[in-house]
N, C-alpha and C positions, 0 to 999 in steps of 0.2 A: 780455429787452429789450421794455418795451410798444411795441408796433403801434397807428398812428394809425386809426380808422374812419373819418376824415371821407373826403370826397370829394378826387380830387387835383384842384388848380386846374391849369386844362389852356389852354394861349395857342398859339397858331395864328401860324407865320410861315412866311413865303414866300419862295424864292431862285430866281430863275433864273439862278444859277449854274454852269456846266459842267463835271463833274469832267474831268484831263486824258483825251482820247480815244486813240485806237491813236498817229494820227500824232501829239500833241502831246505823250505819252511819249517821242519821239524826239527832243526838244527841252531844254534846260534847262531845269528846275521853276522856279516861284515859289514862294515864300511865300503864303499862311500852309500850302496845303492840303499841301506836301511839303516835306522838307528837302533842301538842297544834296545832290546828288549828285556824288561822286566820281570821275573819271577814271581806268579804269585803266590802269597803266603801260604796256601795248601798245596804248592808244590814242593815245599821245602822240604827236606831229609822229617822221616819222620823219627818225631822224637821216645814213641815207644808204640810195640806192635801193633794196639788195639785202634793206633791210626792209619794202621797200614791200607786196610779196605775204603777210609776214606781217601789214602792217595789215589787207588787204583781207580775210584770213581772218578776222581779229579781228573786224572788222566786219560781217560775214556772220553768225558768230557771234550777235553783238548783235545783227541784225535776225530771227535764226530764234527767239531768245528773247523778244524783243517781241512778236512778231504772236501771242503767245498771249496779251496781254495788252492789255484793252478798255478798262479804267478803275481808278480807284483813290479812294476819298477818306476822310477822317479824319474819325468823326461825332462828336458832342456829347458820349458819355457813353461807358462803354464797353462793345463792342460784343458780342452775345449772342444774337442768333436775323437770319435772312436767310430772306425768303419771297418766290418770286415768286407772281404772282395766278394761279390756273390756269382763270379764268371765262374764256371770247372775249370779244374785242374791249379784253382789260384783260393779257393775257399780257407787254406789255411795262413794266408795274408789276411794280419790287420795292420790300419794305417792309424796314427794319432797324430794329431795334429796340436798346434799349440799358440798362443796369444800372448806376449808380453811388451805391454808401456813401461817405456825407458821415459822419466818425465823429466823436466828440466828446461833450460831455455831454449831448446831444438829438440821436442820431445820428440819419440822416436818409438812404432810398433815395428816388433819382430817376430817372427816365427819359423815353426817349422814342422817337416812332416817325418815322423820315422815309420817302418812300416819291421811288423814283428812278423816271427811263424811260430802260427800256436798249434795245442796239440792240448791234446787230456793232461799231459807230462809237460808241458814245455811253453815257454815264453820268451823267443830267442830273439833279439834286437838284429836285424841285418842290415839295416839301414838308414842313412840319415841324408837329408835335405834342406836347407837352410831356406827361409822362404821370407816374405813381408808376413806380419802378423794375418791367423788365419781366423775370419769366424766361422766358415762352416766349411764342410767338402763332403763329395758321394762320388761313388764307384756311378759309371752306367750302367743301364738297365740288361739284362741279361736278353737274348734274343733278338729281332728287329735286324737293323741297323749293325749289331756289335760284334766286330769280326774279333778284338782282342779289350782287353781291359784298360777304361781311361779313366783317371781319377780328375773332378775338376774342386778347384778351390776358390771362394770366395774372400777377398784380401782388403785390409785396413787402406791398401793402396790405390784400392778401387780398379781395380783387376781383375780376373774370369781369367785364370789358366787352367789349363787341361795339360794331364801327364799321361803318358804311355808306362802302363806297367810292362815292364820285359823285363826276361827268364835268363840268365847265364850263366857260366859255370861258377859266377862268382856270387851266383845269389841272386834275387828280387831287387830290381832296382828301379827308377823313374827318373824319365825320359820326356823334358816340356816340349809340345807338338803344338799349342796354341797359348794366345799372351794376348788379351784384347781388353784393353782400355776401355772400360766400362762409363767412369765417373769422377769427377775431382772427388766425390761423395766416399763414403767407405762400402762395400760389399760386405751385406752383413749375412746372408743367406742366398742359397739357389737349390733349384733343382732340374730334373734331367726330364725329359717328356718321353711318353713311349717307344718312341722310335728315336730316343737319342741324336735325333737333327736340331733339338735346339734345348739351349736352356735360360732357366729363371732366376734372375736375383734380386734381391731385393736391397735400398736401399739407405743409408742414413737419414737421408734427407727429402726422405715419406717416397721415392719415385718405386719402379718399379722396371727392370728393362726387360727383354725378352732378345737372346745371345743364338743368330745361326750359328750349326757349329755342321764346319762340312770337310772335307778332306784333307785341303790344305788350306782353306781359310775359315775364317770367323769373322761374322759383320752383327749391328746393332737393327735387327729389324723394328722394335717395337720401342717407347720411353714414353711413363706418361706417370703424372703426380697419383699417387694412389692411394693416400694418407697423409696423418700431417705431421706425423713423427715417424719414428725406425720402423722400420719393416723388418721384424724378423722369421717371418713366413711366407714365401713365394712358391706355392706347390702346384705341378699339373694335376690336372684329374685323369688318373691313368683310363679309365673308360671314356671319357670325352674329356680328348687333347685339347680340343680347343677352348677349353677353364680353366681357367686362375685362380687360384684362391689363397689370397693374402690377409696376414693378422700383422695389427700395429702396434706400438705403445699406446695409439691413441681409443684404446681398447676396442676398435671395432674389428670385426672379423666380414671381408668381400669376397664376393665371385665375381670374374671380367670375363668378359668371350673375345676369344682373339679372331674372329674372324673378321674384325670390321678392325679398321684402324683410322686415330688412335682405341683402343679398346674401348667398350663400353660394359659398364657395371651391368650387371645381370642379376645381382644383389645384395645389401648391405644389413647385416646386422649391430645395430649398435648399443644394444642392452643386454645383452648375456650374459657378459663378459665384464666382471666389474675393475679389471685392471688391465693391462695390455696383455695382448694376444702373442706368446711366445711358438707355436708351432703348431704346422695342421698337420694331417697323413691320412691317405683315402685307405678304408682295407682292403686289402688285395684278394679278399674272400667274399666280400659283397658289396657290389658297385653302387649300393644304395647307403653305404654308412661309412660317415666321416668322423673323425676326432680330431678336437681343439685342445693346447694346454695353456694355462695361462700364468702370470704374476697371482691371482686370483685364488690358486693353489686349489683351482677345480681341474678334473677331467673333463672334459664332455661328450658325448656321442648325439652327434648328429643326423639325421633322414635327410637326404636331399635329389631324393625323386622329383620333390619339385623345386627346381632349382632357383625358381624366385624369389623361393618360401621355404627356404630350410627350416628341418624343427628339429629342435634340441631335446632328444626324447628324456636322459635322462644324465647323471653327471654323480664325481664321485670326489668329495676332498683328500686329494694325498696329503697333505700338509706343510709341503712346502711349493712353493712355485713349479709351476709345472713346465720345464726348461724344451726340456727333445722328450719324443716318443717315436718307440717303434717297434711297429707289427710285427710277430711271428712271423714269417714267409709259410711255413706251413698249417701248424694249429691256427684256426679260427678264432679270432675275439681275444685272443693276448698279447698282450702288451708290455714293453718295457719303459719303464719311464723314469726322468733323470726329473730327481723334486729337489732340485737348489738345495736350502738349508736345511732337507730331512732326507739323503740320500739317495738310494734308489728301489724303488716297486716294480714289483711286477704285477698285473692286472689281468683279471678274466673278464671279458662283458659275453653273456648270453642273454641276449633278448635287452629286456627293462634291468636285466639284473649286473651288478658292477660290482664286484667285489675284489679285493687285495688279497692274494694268494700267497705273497711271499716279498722281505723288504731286504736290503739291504747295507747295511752302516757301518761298515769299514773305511769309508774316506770321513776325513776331517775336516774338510773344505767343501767347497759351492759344489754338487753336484750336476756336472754340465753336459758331456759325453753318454753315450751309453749305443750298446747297441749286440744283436744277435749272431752268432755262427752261422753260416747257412751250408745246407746239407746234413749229412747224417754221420755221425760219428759216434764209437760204441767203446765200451769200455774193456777190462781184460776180462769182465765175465759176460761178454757179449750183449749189453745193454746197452741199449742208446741212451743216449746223451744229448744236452744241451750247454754249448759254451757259452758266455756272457763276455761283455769285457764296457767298462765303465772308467771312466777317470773323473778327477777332482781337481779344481781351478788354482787355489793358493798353493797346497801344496805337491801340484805336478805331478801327483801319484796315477799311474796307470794301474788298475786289477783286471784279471783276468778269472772268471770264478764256474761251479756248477751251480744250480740252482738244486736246493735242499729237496725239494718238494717233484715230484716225478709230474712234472708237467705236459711231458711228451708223447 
């Protein structure tokens, strides 16, 4: 299927529009953004007193299920990656991103990125961005290198843009700084390395590139075959930048060192993993343990002190493919993780030990997106908190939630 080169024409709109909040989920929905909901039969008028204790329970019920839930809204396209910002002063930006094939005799990916401000209370849409279809994108790394916040995206067009998020009176908006021409291939993944001078992506068509990214340009330092199908994991090793570690369809899970060029493997697993390799992430709490997720609908946790000889010390079935994951920035050893056709979990690992703390299943569709609040945020009776926010692929629904269980 040829892949267009040109540029996507990119239109800028603006909504201060409110998605519903905690209290206005306790409300009957409108249109367009929700559909009717339902009444269930034990909420009905009751029909004589001695049912009344059963409504109140019922109803109790339905308010201990709400208050975990913040916001909700239905985006443009459908939906595929959730980032919140993790720079200060920008932490209550989240970005979503979206993927949709237009099929036919000039079939056609489009997307886009909206970027919300969330809160305990609130899910307010401020902005929108018209884009090429997106498969993945991250905020840069905080420190280093990063004087202000750059989001970069990985595109069906075979592209690596980078946005400038900027502040103005009119709100949060994004501003493209970088546009480099990757690959007739499609960009299906990337990521950012320590110091934010350069990034990773990975490709349709098994390659892998490695993208300088400097002030006012971006060049193609690195390209090399690194699989034999999609790549949809190309992550640095934030303790030694100079590792790669990429997962394929062709279920193997690598390490390259970039200091030689073209790169050289440093090592190859290719039995762990009984279906393709959908995503790596090193913890940012112990430079010795890695996680894989796979089609496989394993977790796994990795040792890789010896980086020739990674061991897979121990693994966990969520029960759907295991799409995106990602670390707590603070709490050690939890995890969020987006399981395709069984929602989404959250995960404690201490030690050998892997256990599911908390799931869940309010989307209807492919669970694709997911991802953490960073920073500290408290509620009106001065408890901290933790924000979630997840989307679902068919049906474009963004959530925004607390997590039931005091995790933090």
């Amino acid at each position: 299927m040829p892949l267009s080169s040109e540029n996507t024409t990119e239109t800028e709109t603006r909504s201060t529009a409110t998605v519903f909040s905690l209290v206005s989920t306790l409300q009957p929905p409108s249109p367009p953004w929700h559909s009717p909901r339902r009444t269930p039969e034990s909420l009905q008028p009751p029909r004589n007193p001695s049912s009344l204790l059963s409504l109140t329970q019922s109803l109790s019920s339905l308010l201990i299920i709400q208050v975990m839930d913040v916001g909700h809204c239905y985006l443009d396209g459908n939906a595929d990656v959730v980032e919140f910002c993790p720079h200060d002063s920008f932490h209550h930006v989240l970005a979503a991103s979206t993927y949709t094939l237009q099929e036919g005799d000039q079939p056609s990916r489009s997307g886009s990125i909206s970027l919300f401000n969330v809160d305990l209370d609130r899910v307010d849409l401020s902005y929108r961005l018209k884009t090429a279809g997106i498969f993945d994108m991250k905020w840069n790394p905080v420190g280093a290198n990063a004087t202000h916040p750059l989001l970069a995206q990985a595109d069906a067009d075979g592209f690596l843009r980078v946005h400038h998020l900027k502040n103005s009176i009119n709100g949060d908006a994004l501003k493209e700084v970088h546009n480099q021409k990757v690959s007739s291939s499609m960009c299906l993944c990337l990521d950012w390395n320590p110091s934010a001078t350069s990034i990773s992506t990975g490709l349709s068509d098994g390659s892998v590139s490695i993208i300088s990214i400097e002030e006012t340009k971006t060049s193609v330092l690195q390209e090399w075959k690194a699989h034999d199908f999609e790549v949809w994991a190309a992550s640095f090793d934030p303790d030694q930048p100079h590792l790669v570690y990429t997962g394929s369809d062709d279920c193997k899970f690598k390490g390259w060192d970039l200091r030689t060029s073209p790169s050289e493997i440093a090592f190859q697993n290719s039995k762990a993993h009984q279906m393709g390799v959908c995503c790596i992430a090193k913890s940012p709490h112990d430079p010795n343990t890695l996680f894989t997720g796979s089609y496989d609908e394993s977790l796994r946790v990795w040792d890789v002190r010896s980086i020739s000889r990674p061991v897979n010390e121990t693994s966990i079935n969520l029960g759907g493919g295991v799409w995106r994951i990602k670390n707590h920035s603070v709490v050690p050893g939890l995890i969020l993780a987006a399981c395709m056709h069984n929602g989404f979990t959250i995960v404690k690992v201490d030690g050998n030990e892997v256990k599911v703390v908390e799931t869940y299943n309010k989307h209807d569709s492919l669970a694709y997106g997911a991802d953490w609040y960073r920073g500290s945020i408290r509620d009106p009776d001065n408890k901290e908190k933790t924000i979630v926010a997840t989307c679902s692929f068919y049906d474009k629904l963004l959530r925004v939630w607390v997590p039931e269980n005091d995790i933090i």
